[in-house]
C-alpha positions as CSV (number, residue, x, y, z in Angstrom):
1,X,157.5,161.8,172.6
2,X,156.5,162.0,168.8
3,X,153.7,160.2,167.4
4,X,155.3,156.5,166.1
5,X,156.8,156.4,169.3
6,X,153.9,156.7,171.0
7,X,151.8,154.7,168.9
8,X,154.7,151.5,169.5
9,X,154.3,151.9,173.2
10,X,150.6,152.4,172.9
11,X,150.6,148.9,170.6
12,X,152.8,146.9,172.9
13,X,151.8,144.6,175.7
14,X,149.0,145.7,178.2
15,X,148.1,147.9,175.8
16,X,144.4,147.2,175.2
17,X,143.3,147.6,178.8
18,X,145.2,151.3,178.7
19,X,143.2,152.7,175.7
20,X,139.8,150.9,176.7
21,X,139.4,147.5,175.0
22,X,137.5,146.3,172.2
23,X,134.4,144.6,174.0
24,X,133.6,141.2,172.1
25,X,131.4,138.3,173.4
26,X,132.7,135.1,174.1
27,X,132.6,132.4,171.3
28,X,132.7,128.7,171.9
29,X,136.0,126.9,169.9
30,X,133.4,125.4,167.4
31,X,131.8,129.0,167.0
32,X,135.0,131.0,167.2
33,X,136.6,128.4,164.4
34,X,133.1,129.5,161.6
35,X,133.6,133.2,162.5
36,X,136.0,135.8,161.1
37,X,136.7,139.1,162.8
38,X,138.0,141.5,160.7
39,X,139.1,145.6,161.1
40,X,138.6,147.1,157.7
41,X,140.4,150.2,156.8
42,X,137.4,152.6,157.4
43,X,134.1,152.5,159.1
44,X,131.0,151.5,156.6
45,X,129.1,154.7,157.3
46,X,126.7,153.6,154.0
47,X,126.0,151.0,152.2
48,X,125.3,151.4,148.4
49,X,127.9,150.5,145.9
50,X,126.7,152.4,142.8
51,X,125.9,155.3,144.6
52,X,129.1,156.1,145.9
53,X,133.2,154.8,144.9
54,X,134.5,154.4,148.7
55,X,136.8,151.0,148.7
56,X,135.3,150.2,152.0
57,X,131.7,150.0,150.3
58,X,133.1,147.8,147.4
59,X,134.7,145.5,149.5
60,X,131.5,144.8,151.7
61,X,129.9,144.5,148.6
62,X,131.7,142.2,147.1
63,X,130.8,139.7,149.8
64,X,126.8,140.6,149.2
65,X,126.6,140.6,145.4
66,X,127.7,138.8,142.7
67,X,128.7,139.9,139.3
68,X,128.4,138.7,135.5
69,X,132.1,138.4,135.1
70,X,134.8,138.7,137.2
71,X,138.0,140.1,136.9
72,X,141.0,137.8,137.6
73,X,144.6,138.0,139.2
74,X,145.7,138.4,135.6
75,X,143.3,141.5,134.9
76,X,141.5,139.5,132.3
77,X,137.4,139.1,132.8
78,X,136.0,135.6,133.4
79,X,132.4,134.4,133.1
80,X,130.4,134.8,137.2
81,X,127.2,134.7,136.6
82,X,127.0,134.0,133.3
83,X,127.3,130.7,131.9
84,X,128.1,131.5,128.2
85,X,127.9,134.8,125.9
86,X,127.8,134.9,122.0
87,X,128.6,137.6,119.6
88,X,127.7,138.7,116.1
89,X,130.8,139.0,113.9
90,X,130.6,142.3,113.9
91,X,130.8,143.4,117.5
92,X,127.5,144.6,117.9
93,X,124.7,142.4,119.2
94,X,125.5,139.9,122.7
95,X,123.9,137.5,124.3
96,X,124.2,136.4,127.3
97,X,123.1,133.3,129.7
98,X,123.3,133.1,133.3
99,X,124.2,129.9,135.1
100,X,121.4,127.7,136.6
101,X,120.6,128.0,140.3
102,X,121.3,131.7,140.6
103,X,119.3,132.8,144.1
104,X,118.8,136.4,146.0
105,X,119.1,135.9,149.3
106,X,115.5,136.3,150.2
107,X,115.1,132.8,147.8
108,X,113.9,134.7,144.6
109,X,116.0,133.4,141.7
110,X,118.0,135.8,139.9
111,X,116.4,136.7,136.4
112,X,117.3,138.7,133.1
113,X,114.8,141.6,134.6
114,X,117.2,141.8,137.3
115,X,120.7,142.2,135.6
116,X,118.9,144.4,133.0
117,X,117.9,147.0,136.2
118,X,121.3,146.5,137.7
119,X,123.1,147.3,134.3
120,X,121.0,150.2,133.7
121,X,121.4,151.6,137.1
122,X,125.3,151.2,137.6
123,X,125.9,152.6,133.8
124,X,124.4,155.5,135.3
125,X,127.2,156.7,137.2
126,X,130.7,154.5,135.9
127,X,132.1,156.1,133.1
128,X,132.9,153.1,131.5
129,X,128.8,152.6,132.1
130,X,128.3,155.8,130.8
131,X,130.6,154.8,127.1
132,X,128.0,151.6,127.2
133,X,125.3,153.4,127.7
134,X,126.2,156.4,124.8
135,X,126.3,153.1,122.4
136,X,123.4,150.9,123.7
137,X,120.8,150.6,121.2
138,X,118.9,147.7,122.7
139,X,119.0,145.9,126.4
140,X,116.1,143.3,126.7
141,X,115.5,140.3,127.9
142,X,115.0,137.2,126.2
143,X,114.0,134.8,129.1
144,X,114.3,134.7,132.4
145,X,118.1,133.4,132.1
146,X,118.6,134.7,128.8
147,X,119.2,138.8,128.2
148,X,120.3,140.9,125.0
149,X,122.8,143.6,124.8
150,X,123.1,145.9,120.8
151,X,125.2,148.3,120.2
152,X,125.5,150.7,117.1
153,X,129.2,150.3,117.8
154,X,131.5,147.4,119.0
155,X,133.0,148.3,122.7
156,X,135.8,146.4,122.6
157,X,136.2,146.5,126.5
158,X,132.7,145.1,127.5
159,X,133.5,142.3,129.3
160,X,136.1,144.0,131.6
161,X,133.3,146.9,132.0
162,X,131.2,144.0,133.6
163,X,134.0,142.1,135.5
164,X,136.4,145.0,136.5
165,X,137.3,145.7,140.5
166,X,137.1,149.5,140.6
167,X,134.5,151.2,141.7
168,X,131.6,151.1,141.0
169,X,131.3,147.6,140.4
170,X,128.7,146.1,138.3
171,X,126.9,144.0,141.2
172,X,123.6,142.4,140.2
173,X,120.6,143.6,142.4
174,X,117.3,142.4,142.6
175,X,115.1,144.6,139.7
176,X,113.1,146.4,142.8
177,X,116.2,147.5,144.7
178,X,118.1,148.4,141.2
179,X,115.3,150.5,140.1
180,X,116.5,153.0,143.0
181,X,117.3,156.6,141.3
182,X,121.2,156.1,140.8
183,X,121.9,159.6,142.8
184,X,120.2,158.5,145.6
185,X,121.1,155.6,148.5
186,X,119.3,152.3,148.7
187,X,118.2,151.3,152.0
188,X,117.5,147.3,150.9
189,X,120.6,144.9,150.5
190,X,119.1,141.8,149.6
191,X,122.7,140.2,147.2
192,X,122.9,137.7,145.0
193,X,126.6,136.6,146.5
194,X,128.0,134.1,148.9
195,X,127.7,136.3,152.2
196,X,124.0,138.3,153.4
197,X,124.4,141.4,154.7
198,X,122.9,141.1,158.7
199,X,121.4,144.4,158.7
200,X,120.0,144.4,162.1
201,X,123.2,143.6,163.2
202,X,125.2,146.5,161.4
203,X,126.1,149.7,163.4
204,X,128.0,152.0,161.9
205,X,130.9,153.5,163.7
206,X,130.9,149.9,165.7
207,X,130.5,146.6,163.2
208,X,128.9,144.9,160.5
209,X,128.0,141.5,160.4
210,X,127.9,139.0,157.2
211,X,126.6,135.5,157.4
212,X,127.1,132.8,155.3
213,X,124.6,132.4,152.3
214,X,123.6,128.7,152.3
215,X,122.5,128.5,148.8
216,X,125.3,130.1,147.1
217,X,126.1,128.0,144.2
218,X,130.1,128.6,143.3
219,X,131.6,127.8,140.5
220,X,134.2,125.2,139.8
221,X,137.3,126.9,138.5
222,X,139.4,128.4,141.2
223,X,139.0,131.7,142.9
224,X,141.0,134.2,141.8
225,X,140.5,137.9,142.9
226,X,136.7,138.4,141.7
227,X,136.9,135.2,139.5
228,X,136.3,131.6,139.7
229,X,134.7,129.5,142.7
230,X,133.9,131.6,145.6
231,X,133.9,129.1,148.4
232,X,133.0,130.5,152.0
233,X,134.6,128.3,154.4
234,X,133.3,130.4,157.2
235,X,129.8,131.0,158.5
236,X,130.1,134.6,160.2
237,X,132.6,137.4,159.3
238,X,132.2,140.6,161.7
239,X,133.7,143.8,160.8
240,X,135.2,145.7,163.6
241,X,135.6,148.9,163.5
242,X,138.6,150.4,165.5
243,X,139.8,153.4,164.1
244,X,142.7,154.0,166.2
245,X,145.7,151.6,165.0
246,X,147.1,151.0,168.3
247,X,144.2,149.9,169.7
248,X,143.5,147.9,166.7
249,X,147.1,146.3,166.9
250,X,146.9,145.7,170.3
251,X,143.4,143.8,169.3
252,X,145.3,141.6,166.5
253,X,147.9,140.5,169.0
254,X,145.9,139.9,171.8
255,X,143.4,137.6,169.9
256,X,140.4,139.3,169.7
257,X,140.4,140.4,166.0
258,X,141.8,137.8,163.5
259,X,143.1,140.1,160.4
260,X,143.7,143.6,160.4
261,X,143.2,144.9,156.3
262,X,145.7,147.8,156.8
263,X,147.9,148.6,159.6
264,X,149.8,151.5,159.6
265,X,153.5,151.6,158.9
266,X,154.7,152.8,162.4
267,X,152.9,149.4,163.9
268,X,154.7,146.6,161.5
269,X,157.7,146.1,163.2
270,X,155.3,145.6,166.6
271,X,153.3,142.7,164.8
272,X,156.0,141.2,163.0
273,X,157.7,140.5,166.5
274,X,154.7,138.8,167.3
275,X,155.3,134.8,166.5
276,X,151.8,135.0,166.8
277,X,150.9,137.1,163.8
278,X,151.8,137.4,160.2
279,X,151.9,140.7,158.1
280,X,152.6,140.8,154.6
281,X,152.3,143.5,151.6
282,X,148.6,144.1,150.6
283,X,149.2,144.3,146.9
284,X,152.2,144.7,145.1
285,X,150.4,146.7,142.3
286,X,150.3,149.2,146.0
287,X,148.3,152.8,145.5
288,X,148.3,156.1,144.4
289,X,147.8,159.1,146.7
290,X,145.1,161.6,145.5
291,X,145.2,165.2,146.3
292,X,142.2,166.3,144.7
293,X,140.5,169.7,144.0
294,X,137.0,170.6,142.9
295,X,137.3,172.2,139.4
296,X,133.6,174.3,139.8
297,X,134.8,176.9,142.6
298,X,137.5,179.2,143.2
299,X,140.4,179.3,143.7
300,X,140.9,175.4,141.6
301,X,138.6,176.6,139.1
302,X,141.7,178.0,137.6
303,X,144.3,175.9,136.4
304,X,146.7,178.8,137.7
305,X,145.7,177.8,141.3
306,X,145.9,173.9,140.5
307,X,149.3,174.1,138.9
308,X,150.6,176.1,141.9
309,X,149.7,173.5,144.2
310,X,152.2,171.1,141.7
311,X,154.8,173.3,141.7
312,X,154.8,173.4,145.5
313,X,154.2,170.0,147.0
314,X,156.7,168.0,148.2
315,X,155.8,164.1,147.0
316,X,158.6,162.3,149.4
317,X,156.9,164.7,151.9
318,X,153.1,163.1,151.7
319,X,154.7,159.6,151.6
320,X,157.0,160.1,154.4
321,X,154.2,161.4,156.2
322,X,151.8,158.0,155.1
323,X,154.7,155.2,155.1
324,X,157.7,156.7,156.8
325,X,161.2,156.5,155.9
326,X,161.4,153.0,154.5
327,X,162.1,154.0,150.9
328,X,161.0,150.2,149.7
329,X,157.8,151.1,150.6
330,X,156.7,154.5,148.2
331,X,158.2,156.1,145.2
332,X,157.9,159.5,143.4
333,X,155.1,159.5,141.0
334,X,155.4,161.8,138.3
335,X,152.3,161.2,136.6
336,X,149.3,159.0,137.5
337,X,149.7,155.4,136.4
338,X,151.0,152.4,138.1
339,X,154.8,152.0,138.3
340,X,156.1,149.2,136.6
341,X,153.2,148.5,134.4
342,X,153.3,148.6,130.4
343,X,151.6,152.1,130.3
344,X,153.8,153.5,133.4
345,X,154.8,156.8,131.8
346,X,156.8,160.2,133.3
347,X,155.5,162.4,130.2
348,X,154.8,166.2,131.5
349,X,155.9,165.3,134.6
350,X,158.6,167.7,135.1
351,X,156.7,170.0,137.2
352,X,156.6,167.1,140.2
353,X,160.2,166.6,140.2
354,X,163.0,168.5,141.1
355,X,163.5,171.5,144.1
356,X,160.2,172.8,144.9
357,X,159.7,176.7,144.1
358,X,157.1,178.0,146.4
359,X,158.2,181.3,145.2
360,X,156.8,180.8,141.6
361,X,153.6,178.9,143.2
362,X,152.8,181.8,145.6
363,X,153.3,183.8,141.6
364,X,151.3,181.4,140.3
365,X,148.3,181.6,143.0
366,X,148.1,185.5,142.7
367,X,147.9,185.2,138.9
368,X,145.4,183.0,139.4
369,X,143.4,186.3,141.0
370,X,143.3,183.9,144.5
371,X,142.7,186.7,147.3
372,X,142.7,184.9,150.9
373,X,139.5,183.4,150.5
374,X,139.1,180.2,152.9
375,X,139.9,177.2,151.2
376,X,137.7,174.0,152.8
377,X,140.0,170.9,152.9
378,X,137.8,168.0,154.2
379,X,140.2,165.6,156.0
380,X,139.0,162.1,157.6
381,X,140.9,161.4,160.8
382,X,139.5,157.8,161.1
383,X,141.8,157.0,157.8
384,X,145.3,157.0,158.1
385,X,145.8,157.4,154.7
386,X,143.8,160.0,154.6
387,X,144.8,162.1,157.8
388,X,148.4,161.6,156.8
389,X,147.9,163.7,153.9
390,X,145.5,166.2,154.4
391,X,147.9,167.1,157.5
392,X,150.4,167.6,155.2
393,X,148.1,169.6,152.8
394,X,147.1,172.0,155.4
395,X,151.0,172.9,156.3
396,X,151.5,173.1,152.4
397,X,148.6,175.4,151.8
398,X,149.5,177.6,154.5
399,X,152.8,178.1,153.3
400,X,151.2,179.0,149.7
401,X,149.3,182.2,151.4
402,X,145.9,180.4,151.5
403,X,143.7,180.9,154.6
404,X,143.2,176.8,155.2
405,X,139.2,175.9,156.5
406,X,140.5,172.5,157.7
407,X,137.0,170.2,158.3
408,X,138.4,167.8,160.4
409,X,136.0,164.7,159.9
410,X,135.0,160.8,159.5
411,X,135.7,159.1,156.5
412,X,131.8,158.7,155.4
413,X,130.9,162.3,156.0
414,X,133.7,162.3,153.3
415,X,132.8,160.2,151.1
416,X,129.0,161.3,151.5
417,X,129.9,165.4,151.6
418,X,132.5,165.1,148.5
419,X,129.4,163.9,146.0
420,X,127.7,167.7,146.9
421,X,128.5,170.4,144.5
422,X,127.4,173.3,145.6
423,X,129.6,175.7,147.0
424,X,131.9,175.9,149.2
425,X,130.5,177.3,152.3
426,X,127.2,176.0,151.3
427,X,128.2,172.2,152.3
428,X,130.8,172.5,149.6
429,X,134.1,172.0,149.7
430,X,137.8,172.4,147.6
431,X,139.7,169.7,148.1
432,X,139.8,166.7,149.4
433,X,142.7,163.6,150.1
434,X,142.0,159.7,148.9
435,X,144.3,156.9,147.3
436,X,143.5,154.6,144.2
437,X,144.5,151.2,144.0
438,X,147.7,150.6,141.5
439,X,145.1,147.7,140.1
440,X,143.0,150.8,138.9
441,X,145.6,152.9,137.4
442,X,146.8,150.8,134.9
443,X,145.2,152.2,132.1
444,X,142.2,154.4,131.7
445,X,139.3,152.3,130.9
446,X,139.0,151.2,135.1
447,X,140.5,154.7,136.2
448,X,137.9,156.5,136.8
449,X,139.7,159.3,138.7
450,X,142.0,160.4,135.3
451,X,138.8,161.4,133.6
452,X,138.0,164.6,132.8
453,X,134.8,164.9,131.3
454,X,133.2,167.3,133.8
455,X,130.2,166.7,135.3
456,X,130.5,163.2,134.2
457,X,134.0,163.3,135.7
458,X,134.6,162.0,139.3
459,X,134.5,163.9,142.2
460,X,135.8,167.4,141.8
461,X,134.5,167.3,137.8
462,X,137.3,168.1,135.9
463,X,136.7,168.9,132.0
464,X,139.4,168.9,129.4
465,X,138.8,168.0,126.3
466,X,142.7,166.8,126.0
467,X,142.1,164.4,128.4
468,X,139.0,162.6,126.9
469,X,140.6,163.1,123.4
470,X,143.8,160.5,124.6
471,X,140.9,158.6,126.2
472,X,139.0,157.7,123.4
473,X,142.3,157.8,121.2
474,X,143.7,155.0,124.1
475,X,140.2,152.8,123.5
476,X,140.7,153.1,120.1
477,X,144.6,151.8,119.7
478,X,145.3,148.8,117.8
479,X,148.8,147.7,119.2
480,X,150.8,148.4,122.6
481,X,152.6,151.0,120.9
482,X,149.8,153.2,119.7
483,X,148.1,152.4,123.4
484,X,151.5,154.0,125.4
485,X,151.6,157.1,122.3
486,X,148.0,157.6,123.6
487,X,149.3,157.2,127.5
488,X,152.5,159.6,127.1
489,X,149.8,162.5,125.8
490,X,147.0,162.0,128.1
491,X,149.5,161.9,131.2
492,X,150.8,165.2,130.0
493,X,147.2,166.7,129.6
494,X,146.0,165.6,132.6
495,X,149.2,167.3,134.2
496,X,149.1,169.9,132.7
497,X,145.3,171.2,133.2
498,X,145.9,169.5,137.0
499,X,143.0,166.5,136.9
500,X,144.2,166.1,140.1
501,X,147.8,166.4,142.2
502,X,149.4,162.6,142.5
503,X,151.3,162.7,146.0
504,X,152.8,159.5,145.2
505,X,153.4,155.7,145.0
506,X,152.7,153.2,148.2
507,X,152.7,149.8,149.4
508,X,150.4,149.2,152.2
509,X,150.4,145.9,154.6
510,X,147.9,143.9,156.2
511,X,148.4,141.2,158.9
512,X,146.4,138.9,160.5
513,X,146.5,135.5,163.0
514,X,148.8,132.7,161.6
515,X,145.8,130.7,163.0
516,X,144.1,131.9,159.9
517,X,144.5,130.8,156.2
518,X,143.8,131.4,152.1
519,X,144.1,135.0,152.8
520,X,145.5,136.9,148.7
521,X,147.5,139.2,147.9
522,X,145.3,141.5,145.7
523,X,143.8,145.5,145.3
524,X,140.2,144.1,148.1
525,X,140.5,141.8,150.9
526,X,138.9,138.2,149.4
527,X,137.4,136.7,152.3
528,X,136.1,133.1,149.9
529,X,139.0,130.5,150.5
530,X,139.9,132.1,154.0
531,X,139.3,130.0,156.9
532,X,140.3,129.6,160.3
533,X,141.2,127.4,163.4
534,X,140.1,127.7,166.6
């Protein structure tokens, strides 16, 4: 029996009782009515949203803190915290005012001293932080509600920098937490946004608990994504964590879970025959898989090795191996940003497409002076995004002659082991598999992962001065057409010195109860507006 057939029997009726159960406590209706129960893709294995980029981490975070701006369902940045900005004429000196009413959750109001740590603290380690930060000339406060922000340039994307969705997000901290060294985890999540993290509650590997934040004060507009009024309609959202999908499936139809954030492929056609359940795309913006190699230590220290890997790999193999054979659901991806957005471009990207010539990559790899030296591959087998490629990494590198140290792991030892570089064998590693939303790889100023300013640069510290030149060249554009001129080059560059190896386009799906309601289409699950009945 292969594995989507067994994962459709295992999903089916009586399931649940044959692979264990999920043990829940009873609720009452009124109780069960005010609390959620949600699987999230991954387990939260930490809990710090500057400190690492995990999406599991920025999702949970987004229900704990709150932001200055927002960004919206139309990518633009709206005011969140801050009730009105003003701006010299000539770009350089803001001011900004937050909205009356602000509270932390343990009652202390939210004050300039606090945004100012936060700022400083998250610019530490967003590159789009890190371009503030390089032009910062002053960051003060004014009043308790009223801070300063000069620059010895105008940064035309400033707002978005504060508002954006990609990791790390700019979340607002109480001044004692945010004063936390940048490289290191906080172990305090006091928020400032409309759910509090139930720490004594959390147990990783098992659940995490939010409750309802009483003196949230929403806006008025409407939500929209990280924008507008967040309105918590329930009192008590519990993460469950179930990492194996047919157990979780079986959980979703049985009742015991109400919204599953990504079932796998294999199990739609299982839920969907469930009147019971609905299951939709996530976000039609979908993903982009990430095959990505650390740039300090052999054998990817040598573009040689990286291009190989390029030449080689088979992308309709990766997303066959993630999605299946529904061809709606994933495309080729010659390049690295989102498919049918206005900076979608193919440029360099002949070496993805075509017949594959592992001949010329083995050439490649010995050129590259790559001498059967273990290559470690850390692969999470709690995510299915993630197990479905690194399985078909390990076959690929194989076939290339390399001798494959396969660290078969959890997602946060990931996402915890892939921040450490020293060398492999030491605790380091060479490659590793994740996805980034299409929402992030529209352009570069929230893509953190096209960045190649080394070790400034995302995980695996790329440097090529190609790449940063169409950067800035891209920040610097003054029309759509000197934007995509910027695009074409940088998505050659970052091809051709191999930033990392895009395995291809995706939609994922997520389903929940039809008993439940207000759940978005978007890049995060937005649990304000969602509600339920008993």
């Amino acid at each position: 029996m292969d594995r989507r057939t067994l994962l459709k029997g295992l999903a089916g009726a009586g399931a649940l009782a044959a692979t264990g159960g999920v043990s829940m406590p009873a609720l009452s209706q009124g109780a069960a009515a005010r609390t959620l129960r949600f699987v999230p893709q991954a387990n939260l294995a930490n809990f710090d949203p500057i400190w690492g980029t995990q999406y599991v981490v920025r999702n949970a975070a987004a229900l704990v803190w709150d932001t200055l701006y927002g960004v919206d369902a139309m990518l633009q940045p709206q005011p969140q915290m801050v009730e009105s900005e003003e701006v010299t004429d000539d770009g350089l000196t803001w001011t900004f005012r937050l909205r009356s009413g602000l509270k932390f959750h343990d009652g202390e109001p939210v004050r300039s001293k606090d945004v100012i740590a936060s700022i400083t603290r998250w610019a530490a380690r967003d590159p789009m932080g890190l371009m503030i930060k390089a032009l910062q000339q002053e960051l003060t406060a004014v009043d308790d509600r009223t801070f300063k922000l000069v620059l010895k340039q105008p940064y035309s994307k400033l707002l978005y920098a504060l508002g954006k969705n990609n990791t790390p997000i700019a979340f607002i901290m109480p001044e004692r937490i945010a004063q936390t060294d940048p490289f290191k985890q906080i172990t305090d999540y006091v928020g400032s946004g409309p759910m509090k993290f139930a720490k004594a509650e959390w147990v990783p590997g098992a659940k995490a608990v939010f409750e309802k934040f009483t003196d949230y004060v929403p806006r008025q507009e409407k939500a929209s994504w990280l924008a507008g009024g967040k309105q918590m309609l329930i009192d008590r959202l519990e993460w469950v964590v179930i990492p194996d999908p047919a157990t979780a499936a079986a959980a979703l139809q049985n009742g015991e879970v109400d919204w599953w954030e990504s079932p796998i492929t294999d199990l739609v056609p299982v839920l969907k025959s469930n009147r019971n359940i609905s299951v939709d795309i996530a976000d039609p913006l979908g993903n982009v898989g990430s095959f990505r190699m650390n740039h300090l230590y052999p054998p990817f220290n040598d573009v040689r090795a990286r291009r190989a890997v390029l030449m080689a790999m088979s992308q309709e193999d990766y997303m066959r191996a993630l999605v299946g054979d529904d061809t709606s659901l994933w495309k080729p991806l010659p390049g690295f940003f989102t498919p049918g957005t206005p900076l979608y471009s193919e440029a360099g990207g002949e070496i993805l497409k075509g017949k594959r010539d592992l001949d010329a990559a083995k050439k490649l790899l010995a050129e590259s002076g790559y001498s059967g030296q273990p290559v470690t591959c850390l692969v999470a087998q709690d995510q299915p995004i993630t197990k479905a490629q690194g399985d078909v990494t390990a076959d690929l590198l194989k076939k290339l002659g390399m001798n494959v140290d396969f660290v078969a792991t959890d997602w946060g030892t990931v996402g915890s082991r892939r921040a450490q570089k020293t060398p492999p064998g030491q605790g380091g590693w060479q490659m590793f598999h994740t996805w980034h939303a299409g929402a992030d790889c529209i352009n570069p100023a929230p893509y953190n992962a096209i960045r190649a300013n080394g070790d400034k640069a995302w995980f695996g510290w790329p440097s090529s001065d190609a790449v940063e030149k169409e950067v800035v060249e891209w920040f610097g554009a003054k029309n759509l057409d000197e934007e995509k001129a910027a695009i074409n080059r940088l998505n050659k560059a970052a091809l051709d010195d191999v930033v990392y190896a895009p395995t291809g386009f995706f939609l994922g799906y997520t389903a929940w109860r039809k008993n439940v309601s207000g759940i978005v289409k978007g890049p995060l699950p937005f649990f304000w507006g969602v509600s339920k009945t008993a």
